[in-house]
mmJSON file of the N, C-alpha and C atoms, coordinates in Angstrom:
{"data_MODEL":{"atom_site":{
"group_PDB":["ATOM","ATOM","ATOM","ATOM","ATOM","ATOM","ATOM","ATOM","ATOM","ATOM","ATOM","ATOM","ATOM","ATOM","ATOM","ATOM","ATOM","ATOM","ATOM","ATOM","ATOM","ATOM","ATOM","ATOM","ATOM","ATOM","ATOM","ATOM","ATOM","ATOM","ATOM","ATOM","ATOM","ATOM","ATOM","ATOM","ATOM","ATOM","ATOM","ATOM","ATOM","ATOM","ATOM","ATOM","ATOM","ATOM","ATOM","ATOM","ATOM","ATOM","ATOM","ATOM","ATOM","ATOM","ATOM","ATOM","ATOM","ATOM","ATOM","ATOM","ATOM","ATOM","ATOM","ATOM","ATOM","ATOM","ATOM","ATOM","ATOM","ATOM","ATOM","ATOM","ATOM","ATOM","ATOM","ATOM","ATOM","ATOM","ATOM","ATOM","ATOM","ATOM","ATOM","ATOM","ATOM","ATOM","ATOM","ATOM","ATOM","ATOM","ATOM","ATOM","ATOM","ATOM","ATOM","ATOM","ATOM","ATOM","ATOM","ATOM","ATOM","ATOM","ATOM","ATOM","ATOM","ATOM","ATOM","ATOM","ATOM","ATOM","ATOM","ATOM","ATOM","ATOM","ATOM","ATOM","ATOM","ATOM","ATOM","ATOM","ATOM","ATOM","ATOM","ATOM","ATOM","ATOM","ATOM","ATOM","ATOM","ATOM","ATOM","ATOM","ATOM","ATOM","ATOM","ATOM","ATOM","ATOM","ATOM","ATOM","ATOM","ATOM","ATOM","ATOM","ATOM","ATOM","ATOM","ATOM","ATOM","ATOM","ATOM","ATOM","ATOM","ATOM","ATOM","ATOM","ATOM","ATOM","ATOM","ATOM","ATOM","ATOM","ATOM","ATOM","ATOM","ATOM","ATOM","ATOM","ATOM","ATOM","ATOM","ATOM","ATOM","ATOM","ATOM","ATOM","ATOM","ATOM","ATOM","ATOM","ATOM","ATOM","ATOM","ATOM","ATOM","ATOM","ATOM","ATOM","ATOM","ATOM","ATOM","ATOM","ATOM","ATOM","ATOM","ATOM","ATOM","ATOM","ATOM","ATOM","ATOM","ATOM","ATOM","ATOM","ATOM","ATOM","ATOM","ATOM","ATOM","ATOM","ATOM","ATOM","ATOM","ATOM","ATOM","ATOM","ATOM","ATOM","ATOM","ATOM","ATOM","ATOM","ATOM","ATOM","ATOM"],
"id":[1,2,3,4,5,6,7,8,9,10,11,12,13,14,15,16,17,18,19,20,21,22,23,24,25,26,27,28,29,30,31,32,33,34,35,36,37,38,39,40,41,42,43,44,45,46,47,48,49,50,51,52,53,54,55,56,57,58,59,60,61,62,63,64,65,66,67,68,69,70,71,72,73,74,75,76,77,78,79,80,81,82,83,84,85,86,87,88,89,90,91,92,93,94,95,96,97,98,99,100,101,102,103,104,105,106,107,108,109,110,111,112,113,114,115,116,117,118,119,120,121,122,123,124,125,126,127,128,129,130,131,132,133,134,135,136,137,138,139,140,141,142,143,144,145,146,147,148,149,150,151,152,153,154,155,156,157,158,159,160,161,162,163,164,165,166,167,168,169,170,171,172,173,174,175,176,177,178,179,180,181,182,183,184,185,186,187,188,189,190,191,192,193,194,195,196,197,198,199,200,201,202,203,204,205,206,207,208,209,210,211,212,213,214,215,216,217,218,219,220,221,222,223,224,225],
"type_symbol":["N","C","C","N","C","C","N","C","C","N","C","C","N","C","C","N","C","C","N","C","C","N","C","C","N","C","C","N","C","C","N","C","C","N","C","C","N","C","C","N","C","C","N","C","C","N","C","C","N","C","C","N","C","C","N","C","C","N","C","C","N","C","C","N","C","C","N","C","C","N","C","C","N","C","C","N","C","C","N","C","C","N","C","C","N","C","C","N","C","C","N","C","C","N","C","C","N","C","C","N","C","C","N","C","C","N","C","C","N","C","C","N","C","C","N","C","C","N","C","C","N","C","C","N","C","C","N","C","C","N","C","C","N","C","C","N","C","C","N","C","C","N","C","C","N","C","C","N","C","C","N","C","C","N","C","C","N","C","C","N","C","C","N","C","C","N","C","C","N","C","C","N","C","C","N","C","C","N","C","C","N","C","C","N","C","C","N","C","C","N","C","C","N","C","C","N","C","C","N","C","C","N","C","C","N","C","C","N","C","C","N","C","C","N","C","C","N","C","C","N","C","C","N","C","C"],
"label_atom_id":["N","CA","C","N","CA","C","N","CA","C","N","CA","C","N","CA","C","N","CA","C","N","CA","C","N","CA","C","N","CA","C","N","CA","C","N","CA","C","N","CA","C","N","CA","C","N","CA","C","N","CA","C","N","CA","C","N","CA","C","N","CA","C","N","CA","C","N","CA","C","N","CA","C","N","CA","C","N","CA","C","N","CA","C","N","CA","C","N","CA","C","N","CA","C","N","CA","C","N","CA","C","N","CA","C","N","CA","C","N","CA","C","N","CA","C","N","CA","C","N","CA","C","N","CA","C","N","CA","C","N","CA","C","N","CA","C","N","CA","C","N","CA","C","N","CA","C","N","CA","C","N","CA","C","N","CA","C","N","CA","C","N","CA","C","N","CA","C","N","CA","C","N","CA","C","N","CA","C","N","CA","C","N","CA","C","N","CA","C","N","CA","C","N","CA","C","N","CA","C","N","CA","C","N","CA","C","N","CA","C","N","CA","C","N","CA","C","N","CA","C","N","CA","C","N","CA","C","N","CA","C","N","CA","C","N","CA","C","N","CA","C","N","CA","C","N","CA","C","N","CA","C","N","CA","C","N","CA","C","N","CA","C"],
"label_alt_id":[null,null,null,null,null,null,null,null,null,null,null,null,null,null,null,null,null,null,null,null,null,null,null,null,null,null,null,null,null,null,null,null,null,null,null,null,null,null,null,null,null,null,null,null,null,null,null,null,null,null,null,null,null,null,null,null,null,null,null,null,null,null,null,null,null,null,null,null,null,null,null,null,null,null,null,null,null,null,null,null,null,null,null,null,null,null,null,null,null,null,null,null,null,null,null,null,null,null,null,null,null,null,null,null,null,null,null,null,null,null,null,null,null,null,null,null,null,null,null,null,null,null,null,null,null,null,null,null,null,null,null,null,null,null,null,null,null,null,null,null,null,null,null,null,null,null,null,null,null,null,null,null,null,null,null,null,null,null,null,null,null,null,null,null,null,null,null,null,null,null,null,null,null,null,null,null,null,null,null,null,null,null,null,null,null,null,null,null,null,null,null,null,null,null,null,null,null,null,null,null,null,null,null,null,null,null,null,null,null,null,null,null,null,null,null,null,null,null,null,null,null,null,null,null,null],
"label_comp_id":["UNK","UNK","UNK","UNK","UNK","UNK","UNK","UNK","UNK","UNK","UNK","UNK","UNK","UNK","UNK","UNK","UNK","UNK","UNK","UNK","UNK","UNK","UNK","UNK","UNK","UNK","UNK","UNK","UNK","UNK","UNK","UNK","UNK","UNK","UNK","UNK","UNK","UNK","UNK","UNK","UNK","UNK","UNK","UNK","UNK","UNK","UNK","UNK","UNK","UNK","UNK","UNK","UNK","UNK","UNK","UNK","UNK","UNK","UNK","UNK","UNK","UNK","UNK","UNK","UNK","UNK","UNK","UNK","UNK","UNK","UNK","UNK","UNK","UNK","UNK","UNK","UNK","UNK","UNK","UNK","UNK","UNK","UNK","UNK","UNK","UNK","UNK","UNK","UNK","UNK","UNK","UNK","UNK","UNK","UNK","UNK","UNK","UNK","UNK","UNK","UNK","UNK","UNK","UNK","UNK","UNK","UNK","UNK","UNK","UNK","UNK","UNK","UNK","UNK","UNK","UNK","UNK","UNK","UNK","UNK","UNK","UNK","UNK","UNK","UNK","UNK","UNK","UNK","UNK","UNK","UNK","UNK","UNK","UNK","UNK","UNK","UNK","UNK","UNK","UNK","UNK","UNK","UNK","UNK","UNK","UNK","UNK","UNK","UNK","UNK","UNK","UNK","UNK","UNK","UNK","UNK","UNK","UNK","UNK","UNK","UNK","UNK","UNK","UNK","UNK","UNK","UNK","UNK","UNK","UNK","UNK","UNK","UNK","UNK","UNK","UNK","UNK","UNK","UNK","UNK","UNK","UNK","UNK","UNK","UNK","UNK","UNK","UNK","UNK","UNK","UNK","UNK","UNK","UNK","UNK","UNK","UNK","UNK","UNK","UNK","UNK","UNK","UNK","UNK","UNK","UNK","UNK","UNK","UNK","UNK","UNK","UNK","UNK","UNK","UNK","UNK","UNK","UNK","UNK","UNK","UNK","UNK","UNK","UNK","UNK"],
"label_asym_id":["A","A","A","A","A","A","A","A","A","A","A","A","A","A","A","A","A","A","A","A","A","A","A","A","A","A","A","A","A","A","A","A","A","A","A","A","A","A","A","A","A","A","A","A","A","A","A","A","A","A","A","A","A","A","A","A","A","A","A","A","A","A","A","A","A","A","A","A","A","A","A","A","A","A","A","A","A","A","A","A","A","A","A","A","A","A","A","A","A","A","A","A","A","A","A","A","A","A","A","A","A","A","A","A","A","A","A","A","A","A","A","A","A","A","A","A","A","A","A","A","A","A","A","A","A","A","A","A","A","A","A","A","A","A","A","A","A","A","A","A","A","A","A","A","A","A","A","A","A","A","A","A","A","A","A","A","A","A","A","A","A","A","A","A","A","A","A","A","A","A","A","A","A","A","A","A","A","A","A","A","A","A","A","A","A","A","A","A","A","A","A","A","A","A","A","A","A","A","A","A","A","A","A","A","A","A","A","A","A","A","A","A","A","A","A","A","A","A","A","A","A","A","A","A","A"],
"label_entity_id":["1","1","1","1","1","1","1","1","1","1","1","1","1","1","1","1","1","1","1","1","1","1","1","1","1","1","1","1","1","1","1","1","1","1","1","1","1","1","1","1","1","1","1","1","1","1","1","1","1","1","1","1","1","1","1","1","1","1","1","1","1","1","1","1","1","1","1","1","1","1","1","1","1","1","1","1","1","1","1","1","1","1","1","1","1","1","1","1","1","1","1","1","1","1","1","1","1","1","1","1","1","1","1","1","1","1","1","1","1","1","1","1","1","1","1","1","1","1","1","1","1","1","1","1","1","1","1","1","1","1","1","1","1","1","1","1","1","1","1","1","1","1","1","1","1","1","1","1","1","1","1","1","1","1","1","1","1","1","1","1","1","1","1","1","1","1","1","1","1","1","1","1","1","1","1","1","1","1","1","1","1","1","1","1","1","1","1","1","1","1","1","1","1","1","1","1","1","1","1","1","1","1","1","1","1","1","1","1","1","1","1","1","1","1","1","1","1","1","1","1","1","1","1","1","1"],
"label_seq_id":[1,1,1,2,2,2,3,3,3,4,4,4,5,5,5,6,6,6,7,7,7,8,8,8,9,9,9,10,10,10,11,11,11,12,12,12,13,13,13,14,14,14,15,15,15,16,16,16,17,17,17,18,18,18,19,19,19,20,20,20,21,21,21,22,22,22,23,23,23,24,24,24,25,25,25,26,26,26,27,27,27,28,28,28,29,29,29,30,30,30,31,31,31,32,32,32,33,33,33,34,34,34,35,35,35,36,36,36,37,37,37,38,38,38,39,39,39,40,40,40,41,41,41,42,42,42,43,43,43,44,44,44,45,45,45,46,46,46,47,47,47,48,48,48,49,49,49,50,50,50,51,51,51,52,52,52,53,53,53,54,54,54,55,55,55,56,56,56,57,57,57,58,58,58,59,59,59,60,60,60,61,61,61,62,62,62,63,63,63,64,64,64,65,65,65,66,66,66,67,67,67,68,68,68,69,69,69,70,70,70,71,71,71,72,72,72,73,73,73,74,74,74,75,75,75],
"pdbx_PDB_ins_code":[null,null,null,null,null,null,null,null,null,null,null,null,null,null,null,null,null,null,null,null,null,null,null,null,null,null,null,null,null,null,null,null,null,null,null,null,null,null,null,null,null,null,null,null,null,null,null,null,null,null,null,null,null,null,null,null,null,null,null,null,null,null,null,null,null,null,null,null,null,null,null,null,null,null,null,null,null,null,null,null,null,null,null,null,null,null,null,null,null,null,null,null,null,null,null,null,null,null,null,null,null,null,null,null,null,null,null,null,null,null,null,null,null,null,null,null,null,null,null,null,null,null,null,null,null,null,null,null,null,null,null,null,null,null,null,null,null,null,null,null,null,null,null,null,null,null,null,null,null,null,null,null,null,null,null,null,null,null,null,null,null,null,null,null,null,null,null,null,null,null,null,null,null,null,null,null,null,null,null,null,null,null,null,null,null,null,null,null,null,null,null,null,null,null,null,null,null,null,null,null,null,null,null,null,null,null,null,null,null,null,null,null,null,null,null,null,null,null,null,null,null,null,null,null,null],
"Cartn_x":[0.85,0.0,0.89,0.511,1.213,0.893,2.229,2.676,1.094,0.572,-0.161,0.082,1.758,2.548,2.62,2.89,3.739,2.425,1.648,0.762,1.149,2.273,2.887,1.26,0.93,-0.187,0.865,0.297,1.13,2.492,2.753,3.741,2.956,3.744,3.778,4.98,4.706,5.656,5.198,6.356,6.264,6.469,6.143,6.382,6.788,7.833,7.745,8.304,7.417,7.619,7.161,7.418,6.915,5.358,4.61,3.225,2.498,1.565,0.875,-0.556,-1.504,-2.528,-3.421,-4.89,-5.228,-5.273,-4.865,-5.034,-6.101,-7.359,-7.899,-7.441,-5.957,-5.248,-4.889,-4.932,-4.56,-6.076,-6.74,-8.264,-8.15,-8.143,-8.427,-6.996,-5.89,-4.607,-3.519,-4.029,-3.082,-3.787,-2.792,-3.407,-2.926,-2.802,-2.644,-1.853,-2.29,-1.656,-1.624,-0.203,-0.194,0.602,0.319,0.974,1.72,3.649,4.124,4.497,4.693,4.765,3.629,2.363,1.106,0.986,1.561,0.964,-0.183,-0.983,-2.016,-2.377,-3.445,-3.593,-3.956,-3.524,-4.021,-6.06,-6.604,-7.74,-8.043,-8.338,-8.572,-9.759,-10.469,-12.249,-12.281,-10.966,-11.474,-9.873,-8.979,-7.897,-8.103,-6.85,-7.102,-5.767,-5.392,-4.508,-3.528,-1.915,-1.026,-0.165,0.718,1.63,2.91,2.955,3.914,3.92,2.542,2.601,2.632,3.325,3.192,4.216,5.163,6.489,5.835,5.193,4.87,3.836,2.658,1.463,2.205,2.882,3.404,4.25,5.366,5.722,5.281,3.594,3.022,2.578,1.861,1.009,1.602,3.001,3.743,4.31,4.439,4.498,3.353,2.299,1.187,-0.005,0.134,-1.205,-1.813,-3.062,-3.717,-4.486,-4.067,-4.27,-5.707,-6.545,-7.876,-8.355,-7.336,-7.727,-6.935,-6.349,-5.754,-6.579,-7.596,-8.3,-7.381,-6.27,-5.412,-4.073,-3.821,-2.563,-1.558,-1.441,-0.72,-0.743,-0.575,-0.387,0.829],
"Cartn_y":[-1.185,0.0,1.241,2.193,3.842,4.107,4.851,5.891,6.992,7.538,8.587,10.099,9.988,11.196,11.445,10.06,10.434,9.764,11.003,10.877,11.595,12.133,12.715,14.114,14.636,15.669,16.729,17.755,18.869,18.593,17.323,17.341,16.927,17.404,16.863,16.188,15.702,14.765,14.88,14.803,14.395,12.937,12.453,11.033,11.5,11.256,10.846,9.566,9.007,7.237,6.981,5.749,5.232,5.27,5.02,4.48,5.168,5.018,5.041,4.504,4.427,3.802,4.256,4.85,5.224,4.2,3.535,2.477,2.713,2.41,2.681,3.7,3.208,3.633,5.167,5.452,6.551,7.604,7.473,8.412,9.322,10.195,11.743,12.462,11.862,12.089,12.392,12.566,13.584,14.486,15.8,16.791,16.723,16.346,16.539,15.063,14.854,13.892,14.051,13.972,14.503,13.514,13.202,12.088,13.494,13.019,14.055,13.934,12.783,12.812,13.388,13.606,14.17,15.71,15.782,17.07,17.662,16.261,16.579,15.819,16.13,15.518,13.592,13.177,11.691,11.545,10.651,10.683,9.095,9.137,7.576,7.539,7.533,7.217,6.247,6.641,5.749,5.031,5.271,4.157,3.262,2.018,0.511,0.281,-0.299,-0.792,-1.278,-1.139,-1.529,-2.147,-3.314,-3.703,-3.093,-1.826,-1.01,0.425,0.423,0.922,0.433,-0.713,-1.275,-0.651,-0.475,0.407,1.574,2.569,4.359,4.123,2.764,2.327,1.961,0.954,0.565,1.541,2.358,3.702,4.639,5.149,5.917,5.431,4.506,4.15,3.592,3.275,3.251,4.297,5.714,6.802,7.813,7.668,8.334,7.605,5.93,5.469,5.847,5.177,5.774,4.45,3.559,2.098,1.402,2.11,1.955,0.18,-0.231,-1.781,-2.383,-2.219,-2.852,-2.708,-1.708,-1.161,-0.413,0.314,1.09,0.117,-0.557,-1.433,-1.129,-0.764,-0.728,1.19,1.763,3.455,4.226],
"Cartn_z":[0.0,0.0,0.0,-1.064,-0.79,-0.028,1.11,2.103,1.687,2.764,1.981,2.184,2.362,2.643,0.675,0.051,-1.101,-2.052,-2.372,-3.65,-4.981,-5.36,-6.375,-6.35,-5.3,-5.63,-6.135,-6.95,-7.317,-8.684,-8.631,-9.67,-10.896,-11.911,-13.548,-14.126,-14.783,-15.413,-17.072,-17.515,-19.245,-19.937,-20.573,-20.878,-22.874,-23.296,-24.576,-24.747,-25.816,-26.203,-27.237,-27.786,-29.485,-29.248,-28.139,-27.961,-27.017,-26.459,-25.053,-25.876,-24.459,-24.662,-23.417,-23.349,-21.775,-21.08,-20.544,-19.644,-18.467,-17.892,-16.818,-15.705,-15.617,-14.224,-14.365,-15.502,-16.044,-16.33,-16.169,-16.65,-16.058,-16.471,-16.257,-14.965,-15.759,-15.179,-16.032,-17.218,-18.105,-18.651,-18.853,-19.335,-20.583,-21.323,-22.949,-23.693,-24.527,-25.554,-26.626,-27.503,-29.544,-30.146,-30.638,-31.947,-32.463,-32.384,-32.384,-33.766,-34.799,-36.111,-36.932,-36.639,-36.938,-36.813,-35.106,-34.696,-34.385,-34.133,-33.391,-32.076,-31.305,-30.211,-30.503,-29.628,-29.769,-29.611,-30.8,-30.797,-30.22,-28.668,-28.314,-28.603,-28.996,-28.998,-30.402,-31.403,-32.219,-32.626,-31.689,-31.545,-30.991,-31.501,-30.46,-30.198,-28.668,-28.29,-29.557,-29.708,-30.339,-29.961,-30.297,-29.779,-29.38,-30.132,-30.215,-29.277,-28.397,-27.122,-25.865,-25.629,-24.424,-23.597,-24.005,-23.216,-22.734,-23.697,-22.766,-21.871,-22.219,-21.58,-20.461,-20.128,-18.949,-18.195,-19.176,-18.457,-17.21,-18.325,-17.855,-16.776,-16.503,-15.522,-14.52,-14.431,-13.514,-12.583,-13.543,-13.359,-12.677,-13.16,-13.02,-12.514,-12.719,-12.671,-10.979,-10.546,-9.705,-9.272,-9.809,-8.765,-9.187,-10.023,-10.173,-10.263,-11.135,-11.371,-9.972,-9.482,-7.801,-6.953,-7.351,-5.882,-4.815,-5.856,-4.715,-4.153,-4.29,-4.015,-5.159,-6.16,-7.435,-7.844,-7.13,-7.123,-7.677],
"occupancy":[1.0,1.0,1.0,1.0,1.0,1.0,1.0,1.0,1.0,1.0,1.0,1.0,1.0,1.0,1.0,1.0,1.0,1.0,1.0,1.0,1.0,1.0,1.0,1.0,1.0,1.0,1.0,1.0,1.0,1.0,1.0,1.0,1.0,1.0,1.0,1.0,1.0,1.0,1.0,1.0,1.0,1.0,1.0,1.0,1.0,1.0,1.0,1.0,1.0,1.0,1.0,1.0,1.0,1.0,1.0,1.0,1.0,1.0,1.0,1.0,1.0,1.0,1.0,1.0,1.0,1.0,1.0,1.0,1.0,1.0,1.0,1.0,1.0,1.0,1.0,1.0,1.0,1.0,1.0,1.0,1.0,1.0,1.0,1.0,1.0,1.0,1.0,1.0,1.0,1.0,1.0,1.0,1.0,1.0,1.0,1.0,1.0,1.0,1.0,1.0,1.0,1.0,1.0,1.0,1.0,1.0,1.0,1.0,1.0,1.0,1.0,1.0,1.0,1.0,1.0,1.0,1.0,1.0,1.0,1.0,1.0,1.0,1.0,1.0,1.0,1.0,1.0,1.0,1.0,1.0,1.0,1.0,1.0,1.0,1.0,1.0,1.0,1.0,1.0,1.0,1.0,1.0,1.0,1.0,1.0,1.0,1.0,1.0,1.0,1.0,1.0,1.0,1.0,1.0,1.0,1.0,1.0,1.0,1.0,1.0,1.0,1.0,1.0,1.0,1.0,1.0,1.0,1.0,1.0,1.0,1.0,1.0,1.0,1.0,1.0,1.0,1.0,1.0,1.0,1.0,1.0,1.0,1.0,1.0,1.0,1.0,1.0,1.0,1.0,1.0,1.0,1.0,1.0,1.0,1.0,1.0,1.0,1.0,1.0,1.0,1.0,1.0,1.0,1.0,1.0,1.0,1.0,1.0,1.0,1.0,1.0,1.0,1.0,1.0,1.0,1.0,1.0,1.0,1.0,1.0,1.0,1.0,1.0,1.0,1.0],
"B_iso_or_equiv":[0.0,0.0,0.0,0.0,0.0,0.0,0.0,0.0,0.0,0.0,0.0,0.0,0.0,0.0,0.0,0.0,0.0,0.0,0.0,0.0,0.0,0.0,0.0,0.0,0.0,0.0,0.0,0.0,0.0,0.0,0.0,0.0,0.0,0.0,0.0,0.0,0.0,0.0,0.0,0.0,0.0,0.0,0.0,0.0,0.0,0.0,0.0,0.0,0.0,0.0,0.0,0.0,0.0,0.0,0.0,0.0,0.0,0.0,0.0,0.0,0.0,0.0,0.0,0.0,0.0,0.0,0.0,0.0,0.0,0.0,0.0,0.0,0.0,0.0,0.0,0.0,0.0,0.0,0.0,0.0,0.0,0.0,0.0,0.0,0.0,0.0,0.0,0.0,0.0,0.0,0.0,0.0,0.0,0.0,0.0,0.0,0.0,0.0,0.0,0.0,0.0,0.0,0.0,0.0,0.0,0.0,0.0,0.0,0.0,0.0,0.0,0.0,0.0,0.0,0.0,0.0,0.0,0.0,0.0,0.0,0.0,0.0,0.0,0.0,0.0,0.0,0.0,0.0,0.0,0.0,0.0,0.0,0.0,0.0,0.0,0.0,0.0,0.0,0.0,0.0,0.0,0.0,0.0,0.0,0.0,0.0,0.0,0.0,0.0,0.0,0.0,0.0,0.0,0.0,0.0,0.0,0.0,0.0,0.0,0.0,0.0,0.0,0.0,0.0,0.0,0.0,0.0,0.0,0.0,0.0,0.0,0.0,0.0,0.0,0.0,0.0,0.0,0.0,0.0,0.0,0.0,0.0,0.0,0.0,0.0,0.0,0.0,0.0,0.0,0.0,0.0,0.0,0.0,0.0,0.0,0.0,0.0,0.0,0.0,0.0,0.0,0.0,0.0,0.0,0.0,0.0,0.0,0.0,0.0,0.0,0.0,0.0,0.0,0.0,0.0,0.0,0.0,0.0,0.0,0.0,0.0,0.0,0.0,0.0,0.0],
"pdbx_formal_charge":[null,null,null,null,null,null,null,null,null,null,null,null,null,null,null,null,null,null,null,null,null,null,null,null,null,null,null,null,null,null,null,null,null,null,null,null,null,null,null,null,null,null,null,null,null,null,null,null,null,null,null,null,null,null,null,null,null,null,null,null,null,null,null,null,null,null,null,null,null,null,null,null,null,null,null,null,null,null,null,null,null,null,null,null,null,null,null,null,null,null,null,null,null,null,null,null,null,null,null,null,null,null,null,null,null,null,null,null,null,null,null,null,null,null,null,null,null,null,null,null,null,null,null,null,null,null,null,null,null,null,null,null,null,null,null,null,null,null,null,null,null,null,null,null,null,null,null,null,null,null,null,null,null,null,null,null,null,null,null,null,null,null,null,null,null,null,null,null,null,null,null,null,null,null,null,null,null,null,null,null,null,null,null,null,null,null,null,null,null,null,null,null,null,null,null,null,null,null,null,null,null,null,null,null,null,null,null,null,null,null,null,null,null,null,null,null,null,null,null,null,null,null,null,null,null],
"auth_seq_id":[1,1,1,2,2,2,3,3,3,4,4,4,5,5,5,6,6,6,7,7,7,8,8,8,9,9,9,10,10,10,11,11,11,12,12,12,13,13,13,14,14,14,15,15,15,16,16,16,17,17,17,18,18,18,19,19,19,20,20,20,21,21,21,22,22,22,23,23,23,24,24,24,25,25,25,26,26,26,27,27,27,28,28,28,29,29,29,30,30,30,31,31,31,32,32,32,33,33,33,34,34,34,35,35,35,36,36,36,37,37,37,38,38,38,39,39,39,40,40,40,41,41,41,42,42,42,43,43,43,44,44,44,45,45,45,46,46,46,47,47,47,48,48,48,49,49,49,50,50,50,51,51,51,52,52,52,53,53,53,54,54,54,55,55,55,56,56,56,57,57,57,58,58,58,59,59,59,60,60,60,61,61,61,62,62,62,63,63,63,64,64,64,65,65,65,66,66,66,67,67,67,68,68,68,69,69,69,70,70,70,71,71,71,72,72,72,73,73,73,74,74,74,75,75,75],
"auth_comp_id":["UNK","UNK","UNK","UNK","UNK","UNK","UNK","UNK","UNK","UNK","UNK","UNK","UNK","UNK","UNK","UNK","UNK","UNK","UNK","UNK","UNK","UNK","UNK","UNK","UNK","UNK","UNK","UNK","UNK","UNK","UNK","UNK","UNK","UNK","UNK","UNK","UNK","UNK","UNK","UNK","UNK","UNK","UNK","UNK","UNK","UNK","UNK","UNK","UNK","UNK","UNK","UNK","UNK","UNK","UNK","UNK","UNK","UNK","UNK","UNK","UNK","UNK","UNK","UNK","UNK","UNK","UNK","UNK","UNK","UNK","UNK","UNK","UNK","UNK","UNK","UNK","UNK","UNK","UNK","UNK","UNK","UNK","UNK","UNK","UNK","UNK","UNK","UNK","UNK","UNK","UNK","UNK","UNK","UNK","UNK","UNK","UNK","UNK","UNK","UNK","UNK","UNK","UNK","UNK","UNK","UNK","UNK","UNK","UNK","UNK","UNK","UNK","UNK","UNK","UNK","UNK","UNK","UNK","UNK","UNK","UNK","UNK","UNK","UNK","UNK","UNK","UNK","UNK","UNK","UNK","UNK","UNK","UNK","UNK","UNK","UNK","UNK","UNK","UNK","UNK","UNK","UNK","UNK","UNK","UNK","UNK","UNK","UNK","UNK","UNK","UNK","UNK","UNK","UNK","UNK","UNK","UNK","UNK","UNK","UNK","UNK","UNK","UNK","UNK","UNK","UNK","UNK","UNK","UNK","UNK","UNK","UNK","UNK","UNK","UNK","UNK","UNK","UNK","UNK","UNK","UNK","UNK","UNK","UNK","UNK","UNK","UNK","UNK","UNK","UNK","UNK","UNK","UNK","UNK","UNK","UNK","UNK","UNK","UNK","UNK","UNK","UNK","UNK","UNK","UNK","UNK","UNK","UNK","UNK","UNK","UNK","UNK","UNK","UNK","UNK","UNK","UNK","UNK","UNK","UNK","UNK","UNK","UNK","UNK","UNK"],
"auth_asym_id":["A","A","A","A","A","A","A","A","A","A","A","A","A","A","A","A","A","A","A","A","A","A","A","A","A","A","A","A","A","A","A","A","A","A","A","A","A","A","A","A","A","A","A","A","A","A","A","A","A","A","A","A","A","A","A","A","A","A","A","A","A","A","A","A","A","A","A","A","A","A","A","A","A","A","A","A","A","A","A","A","A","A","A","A","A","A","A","A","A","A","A","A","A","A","A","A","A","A","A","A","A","A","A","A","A","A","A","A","A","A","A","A","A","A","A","A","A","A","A","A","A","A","A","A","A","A","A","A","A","A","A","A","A","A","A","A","A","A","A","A","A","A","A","A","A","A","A","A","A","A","A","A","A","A","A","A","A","A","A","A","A","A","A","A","A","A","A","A","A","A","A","A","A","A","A","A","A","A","A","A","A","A","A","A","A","A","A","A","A","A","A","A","A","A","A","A","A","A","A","A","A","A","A","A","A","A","A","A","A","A","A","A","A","A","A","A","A","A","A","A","A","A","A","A","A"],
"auth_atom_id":["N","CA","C","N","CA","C","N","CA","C","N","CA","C","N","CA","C","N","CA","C","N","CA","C","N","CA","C","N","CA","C","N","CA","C","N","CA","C","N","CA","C","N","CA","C","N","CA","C","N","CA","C","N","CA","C","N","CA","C","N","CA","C","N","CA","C","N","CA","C","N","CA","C","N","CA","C","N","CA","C","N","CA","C","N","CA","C","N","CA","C","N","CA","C","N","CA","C","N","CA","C","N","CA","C","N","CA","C","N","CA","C","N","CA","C","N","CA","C","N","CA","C","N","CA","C","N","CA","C","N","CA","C","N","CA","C","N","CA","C","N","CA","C","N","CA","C","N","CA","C","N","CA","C","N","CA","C","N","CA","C","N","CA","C","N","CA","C","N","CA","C","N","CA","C","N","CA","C","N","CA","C","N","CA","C","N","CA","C","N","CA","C","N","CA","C","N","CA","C","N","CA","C","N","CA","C","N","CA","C","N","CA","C","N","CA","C","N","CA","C","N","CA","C","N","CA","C","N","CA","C","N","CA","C","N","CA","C","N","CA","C","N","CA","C","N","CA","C","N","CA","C","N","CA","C","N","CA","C","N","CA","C"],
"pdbx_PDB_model_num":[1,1,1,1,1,1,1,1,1,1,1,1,1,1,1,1,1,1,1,1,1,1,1,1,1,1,1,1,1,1,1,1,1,1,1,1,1,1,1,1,1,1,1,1,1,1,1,1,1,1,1,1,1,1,1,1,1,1,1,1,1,1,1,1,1,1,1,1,1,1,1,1,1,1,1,1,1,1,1,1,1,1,1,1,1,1,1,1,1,1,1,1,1,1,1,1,1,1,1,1,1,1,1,1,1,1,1,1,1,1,1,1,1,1,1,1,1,1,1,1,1,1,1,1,1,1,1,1,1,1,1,1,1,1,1,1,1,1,1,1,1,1,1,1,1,1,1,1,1,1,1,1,1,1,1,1,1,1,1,1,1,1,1,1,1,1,1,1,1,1,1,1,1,1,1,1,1,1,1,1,1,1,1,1,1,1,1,1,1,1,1,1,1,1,1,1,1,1,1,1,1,1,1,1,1,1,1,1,1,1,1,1,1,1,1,1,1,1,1,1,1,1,1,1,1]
}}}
């Protein structure tokens, strides 16, 4: 279980990577996402999981996630 001294409240973090993906753990815990070869924001509503985001997916949510599928054990 997280300390509940150390909730990362107040910080930001940047993630660049080949992939990401919203993962559950992650909802409404980033403020922006862009497909930086595009130059535009990432459109998840009509993307699907890739094999080729499992690294920034696992990154991020290691980084940022918020435990949602643990029920809080995995923060």
């Amino acid at each position: 279980m997280a300390h509940p001294n150390y909730t990362g409240k107040g910080v930001t973090i940047c993630f660049i990577d080949s992939g990401f993906y919203p993962h559950p753990d992650l909802e409404g815990r980033y403020l922006a996402t862009i497909d930086i070869p595009k130059g535009k924001p990432l459109n998840f509503q009509t993307s699907k999981p890739e094999a080729s985001a499992w690294h920034g997916t696992m990154t991020s949510v290691v980084g940022a996630g918020n435990g949602a599928l643990s029920n809080g054990l995995y923060k």
